[in-house]
MMTF fields as JSON, N, C-alpha, C and O atoms, coordinates in Angstrom:
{
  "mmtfVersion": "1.0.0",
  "mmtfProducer": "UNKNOWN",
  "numBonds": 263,
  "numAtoms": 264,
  "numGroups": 66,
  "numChains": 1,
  "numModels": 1,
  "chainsPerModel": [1],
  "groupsPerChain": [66],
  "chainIdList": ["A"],
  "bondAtomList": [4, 2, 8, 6, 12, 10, 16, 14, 20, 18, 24, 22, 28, 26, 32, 30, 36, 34, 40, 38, 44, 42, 48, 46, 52, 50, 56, 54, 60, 58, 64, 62, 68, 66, 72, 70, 76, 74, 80, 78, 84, 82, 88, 86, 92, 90, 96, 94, 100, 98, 104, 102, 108, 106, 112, 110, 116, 114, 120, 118, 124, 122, 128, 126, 132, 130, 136, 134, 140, 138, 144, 142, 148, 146, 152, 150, 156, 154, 160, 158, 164, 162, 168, 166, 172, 170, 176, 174, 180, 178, 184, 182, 188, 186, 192, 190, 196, 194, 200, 198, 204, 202, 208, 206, 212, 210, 216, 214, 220, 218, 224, 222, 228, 226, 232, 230, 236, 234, 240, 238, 244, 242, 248, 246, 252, 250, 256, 254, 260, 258],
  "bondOrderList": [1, 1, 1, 1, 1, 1, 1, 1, 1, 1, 1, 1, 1, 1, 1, 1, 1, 1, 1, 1, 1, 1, 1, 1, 1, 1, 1, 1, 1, 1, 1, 1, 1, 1, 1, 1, 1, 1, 1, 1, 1, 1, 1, 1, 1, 1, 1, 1, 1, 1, 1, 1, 1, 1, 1, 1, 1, 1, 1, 1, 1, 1, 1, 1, 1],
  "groupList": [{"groupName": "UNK", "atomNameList": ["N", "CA", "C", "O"], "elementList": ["N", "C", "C", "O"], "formalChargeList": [0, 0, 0, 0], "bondAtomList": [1, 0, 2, 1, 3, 2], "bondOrderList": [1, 1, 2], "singleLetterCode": "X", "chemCompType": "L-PEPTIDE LINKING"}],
  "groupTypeList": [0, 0, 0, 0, 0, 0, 0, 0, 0, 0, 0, 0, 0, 0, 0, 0, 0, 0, 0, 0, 0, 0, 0, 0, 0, 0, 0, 0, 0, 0, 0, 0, 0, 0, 0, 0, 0, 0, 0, 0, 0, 0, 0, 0, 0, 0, 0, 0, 0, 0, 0, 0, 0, 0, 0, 0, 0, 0, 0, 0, 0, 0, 0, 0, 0, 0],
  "groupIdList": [1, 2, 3, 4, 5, 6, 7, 8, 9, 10, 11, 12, 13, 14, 15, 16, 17, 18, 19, 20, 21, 22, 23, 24, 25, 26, 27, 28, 29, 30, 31, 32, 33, 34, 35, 36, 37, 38, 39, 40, 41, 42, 43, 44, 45, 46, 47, 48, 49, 50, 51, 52, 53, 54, 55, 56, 57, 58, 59, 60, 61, 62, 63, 64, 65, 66],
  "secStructList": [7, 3, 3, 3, 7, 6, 6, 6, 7, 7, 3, 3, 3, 7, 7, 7, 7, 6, 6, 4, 4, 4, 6, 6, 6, 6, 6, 7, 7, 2, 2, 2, 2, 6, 6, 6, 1, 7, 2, 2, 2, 2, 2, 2, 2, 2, 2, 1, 7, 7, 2, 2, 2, 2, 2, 2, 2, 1, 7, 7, 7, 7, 7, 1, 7, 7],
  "xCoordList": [88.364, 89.263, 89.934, 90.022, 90.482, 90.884, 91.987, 92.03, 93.189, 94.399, 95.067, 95.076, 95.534, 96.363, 97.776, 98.654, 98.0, 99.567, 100.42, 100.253, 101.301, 102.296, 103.286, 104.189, 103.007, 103.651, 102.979, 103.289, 102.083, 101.19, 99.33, 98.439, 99.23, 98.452, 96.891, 95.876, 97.062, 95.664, 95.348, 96.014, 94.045, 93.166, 92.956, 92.55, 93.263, 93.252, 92.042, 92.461, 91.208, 89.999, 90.858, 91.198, 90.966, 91.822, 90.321, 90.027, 89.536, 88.813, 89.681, 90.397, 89.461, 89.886, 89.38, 89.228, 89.078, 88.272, 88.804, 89.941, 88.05, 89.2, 89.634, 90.404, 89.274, 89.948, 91.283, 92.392, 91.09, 92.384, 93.434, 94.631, 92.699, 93.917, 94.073, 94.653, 93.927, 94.156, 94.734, 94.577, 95.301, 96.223, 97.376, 98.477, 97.115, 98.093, 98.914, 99.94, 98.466, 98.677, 99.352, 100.13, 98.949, 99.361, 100.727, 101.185, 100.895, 102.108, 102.323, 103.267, 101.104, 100.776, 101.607, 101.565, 102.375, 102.3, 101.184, 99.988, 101.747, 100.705, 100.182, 99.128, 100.855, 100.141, 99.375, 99.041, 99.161, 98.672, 97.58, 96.541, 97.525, 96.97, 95.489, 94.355, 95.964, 95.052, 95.476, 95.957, 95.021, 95.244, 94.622, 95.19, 93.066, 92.614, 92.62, 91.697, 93.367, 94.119, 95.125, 96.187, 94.783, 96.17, 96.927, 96.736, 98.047, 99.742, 100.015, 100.715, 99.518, 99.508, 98.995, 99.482, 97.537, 96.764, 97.884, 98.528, 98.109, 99.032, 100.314, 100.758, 100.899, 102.044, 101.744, 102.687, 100.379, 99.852, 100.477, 101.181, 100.015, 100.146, 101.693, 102.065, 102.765, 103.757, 104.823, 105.472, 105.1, 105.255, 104.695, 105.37, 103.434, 102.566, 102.384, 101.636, 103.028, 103.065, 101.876, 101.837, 100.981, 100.087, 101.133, 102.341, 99.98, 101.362, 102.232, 103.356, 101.081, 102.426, 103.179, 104.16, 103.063, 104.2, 105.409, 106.587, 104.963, 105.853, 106.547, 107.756, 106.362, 107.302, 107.631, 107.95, 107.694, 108.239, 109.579, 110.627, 109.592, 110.34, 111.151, 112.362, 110.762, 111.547, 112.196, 113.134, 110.904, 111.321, 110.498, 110.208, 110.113, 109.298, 110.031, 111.248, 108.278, 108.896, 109.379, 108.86, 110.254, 110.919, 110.092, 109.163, 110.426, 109.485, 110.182, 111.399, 109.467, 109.997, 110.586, 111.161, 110.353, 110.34, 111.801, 112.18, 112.972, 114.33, 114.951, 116.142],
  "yCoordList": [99.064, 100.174, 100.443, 99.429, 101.681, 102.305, 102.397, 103.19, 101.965, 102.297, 102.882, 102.187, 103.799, 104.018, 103.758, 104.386, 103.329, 103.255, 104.546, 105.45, 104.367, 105.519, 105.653, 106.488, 104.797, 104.677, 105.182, 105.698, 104.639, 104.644, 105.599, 105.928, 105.793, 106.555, 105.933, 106.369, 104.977, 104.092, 103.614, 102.742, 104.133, 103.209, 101.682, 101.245, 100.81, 99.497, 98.921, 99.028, 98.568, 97.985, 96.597, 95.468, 97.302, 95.972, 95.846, 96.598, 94.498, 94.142, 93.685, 92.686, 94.6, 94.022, 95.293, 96.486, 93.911, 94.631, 95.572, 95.336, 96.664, 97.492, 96.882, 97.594, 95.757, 94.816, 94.393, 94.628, 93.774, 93.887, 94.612, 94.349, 95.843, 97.304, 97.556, 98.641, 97.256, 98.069, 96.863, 96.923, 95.911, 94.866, 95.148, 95.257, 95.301, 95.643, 97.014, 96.92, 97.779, 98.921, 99.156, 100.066, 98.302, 98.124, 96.865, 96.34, 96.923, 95.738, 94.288, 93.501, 94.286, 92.368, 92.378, 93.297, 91.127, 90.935, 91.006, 91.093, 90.956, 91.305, 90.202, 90.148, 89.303, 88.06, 87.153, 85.989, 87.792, 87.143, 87.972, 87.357, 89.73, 90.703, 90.689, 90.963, 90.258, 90.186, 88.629, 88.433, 87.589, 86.382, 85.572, 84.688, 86.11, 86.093, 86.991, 86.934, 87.849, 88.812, 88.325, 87.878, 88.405, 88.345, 88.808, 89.94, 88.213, 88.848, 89.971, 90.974, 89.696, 91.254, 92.498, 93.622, 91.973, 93.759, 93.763, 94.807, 92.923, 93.163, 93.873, 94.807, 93.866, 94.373, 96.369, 97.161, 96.77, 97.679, 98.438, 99.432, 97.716, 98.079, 98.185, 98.748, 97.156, 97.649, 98.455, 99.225, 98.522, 99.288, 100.197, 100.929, 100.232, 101.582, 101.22, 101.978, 100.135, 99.762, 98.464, 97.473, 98.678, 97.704, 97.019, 97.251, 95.424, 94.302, 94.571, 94.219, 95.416, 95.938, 96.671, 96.687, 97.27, 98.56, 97.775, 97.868, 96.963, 96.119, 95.406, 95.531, 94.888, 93.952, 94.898, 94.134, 95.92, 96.875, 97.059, 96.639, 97.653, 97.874, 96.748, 96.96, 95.483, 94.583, 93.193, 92.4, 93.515, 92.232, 90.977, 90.825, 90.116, 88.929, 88.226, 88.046, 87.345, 86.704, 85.254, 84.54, 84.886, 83.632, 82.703, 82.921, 81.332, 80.069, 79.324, 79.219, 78.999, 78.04, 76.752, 76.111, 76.241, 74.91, 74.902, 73.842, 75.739, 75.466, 74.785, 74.472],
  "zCoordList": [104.53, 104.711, 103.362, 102.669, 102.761, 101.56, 101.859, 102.8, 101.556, 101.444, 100.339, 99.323, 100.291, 98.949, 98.388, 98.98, 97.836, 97.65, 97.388, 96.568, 98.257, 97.964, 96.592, 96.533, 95.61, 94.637, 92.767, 91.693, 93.413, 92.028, 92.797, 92.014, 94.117, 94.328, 94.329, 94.873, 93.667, 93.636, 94.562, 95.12, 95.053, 96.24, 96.043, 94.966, 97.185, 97.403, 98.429, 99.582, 98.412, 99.184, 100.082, 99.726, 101.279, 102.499, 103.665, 104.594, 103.119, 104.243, 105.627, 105.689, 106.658, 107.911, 108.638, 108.379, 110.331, 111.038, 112.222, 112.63, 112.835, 113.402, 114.829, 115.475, 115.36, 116.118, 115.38, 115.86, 114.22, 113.113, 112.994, 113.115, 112.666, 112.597, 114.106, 114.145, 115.029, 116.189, 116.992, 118.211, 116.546, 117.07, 116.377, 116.918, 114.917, 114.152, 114.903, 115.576, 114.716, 115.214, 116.768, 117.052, 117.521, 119.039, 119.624, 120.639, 118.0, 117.982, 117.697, 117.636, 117.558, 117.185, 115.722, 114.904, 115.596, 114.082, 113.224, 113.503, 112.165, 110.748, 110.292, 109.659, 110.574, 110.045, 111.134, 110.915, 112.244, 113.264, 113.623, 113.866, 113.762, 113.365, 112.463, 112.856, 111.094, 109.914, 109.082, 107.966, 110.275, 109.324, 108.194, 107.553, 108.006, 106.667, 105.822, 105.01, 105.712, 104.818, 103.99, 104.423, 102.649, 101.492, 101.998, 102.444, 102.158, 102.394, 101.173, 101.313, 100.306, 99.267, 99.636, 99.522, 100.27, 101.025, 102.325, 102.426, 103.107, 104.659, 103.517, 104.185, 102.487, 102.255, 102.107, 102.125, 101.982, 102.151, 103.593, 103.773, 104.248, 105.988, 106.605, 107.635, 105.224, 106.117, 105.106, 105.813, 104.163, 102.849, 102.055, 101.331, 102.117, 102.016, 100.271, 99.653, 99.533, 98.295, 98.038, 98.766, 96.918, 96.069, 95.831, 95.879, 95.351, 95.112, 93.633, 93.273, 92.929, 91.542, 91.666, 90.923, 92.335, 92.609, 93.466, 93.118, 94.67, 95.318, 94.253, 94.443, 93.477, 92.588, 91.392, 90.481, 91.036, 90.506, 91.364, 90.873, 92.591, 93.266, 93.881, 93.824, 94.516, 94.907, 93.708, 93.786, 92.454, 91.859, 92.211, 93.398, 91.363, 91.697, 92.159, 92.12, 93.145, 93.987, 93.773, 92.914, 94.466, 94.534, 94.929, 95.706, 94.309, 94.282, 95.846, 95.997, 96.594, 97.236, 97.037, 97.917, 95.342, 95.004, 94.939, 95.439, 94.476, 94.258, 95.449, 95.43]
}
């Protein structure tokens, strides 16, 4: 599936199947939804933002190690 980002406009290639999108879509969580999916392409699906544009906008992410 082709997603584009709403930020920067560039098409993103998100393998997932339409059993996938149509759980997603029908309310399942996202990470339960599309669980061999990068949490970077799932940030597609719920922000409409690529992971550069996402950390443009939110800022990098925090380490769990602190």
């Amino acid at each position: 599936m082709t997603v584009r980002c709403r930020m920067c406009h560039r098409p993103q290639e998100v393998a997932v199947t339409a059993d996938e999108y149509r759980a997603f879509v029908n309310g399942k969580l996202i990470q339960y939804a599309m669980p061999e999916t990068p949490k970077e392409q799932r940030e597609l699906f719920l922000s409409g933002l690529c992971d550069e544009c996402f950390h443009k906008v939110c800022g990098p992410e925090e380490s769990d190690d602190d």
